[in-house]
C-alpha positions in Angstrom: -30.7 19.8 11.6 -26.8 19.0 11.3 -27.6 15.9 13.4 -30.3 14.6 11.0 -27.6 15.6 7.8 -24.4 13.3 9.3 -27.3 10.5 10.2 -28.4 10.9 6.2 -24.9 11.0 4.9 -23.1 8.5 7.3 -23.8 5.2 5.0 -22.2 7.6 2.1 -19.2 8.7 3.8 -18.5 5.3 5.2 -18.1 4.0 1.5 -16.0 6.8 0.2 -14.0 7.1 2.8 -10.5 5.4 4.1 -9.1 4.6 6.9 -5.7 3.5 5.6 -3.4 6.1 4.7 -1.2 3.8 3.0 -4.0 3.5 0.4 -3.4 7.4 -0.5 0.1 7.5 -0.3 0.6 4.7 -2.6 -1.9 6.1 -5.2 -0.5 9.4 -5.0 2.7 7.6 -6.1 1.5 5.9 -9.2 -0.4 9.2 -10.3 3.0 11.0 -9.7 5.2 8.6 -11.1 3.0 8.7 -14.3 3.1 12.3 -14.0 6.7 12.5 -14.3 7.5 10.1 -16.8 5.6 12.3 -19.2 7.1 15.4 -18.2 9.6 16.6 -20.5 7.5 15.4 -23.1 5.5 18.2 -24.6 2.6 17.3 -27.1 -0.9 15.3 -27.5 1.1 12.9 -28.4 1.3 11.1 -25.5 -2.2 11.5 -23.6 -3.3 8.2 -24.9 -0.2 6.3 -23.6 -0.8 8.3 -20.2 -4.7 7.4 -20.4 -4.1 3.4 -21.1 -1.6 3.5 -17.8 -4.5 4.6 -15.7 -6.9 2.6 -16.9 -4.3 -0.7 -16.5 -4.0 0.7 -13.0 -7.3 0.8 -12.7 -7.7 -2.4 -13.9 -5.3 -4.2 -12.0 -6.3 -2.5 -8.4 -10.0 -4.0 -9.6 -8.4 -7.0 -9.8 -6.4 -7.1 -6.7 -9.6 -6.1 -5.0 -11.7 -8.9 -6.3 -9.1 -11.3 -5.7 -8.5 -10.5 -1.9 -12.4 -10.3 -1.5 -13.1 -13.9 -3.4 -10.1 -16.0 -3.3 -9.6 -14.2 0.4 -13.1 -14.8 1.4 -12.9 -11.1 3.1 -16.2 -10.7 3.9 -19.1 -13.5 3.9 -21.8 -13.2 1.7 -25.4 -14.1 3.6 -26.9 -17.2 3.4 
């Protein structure tokens, strides 16, 4: 049975998961960074600045990834 589970879950696992760790370390920095810039600060007040930076870094990590894969020409679409 826990063969026929990892053969079920492999294709997930292979998308979720990374092999750099430079990938982690570096978004563990921006999430921290964020983190600390706002820490003093105590109030609602500043959720929505802290929500808009996230969602620029998501953006722009999008971006970068769409980039390297098009302009790149990372990985080869079939014919």
């Amino acid at each position: 049975m826990p063969n026929e589970l990892q053969t079920l879950l492999r294709p997930c696992t292979r998308r979720l998961s990374n092999h750099n760790p430079l990938y982690l370390i570096s978004a563990w920095l921006v999430l921290h960074g964020i983190g600390e810039a706002f820490r003093g600060e105590v109030g609602l007040r500043w959720v929505p600045l802290m929500t808009q930076l996230l969602c620029a870094y998501t953006l722009v990590l999008a971006l970068a990834g769409w980039i390297v894969i098009r302009a790149g020409r990372v990985w080869k679409t079939r014919a």
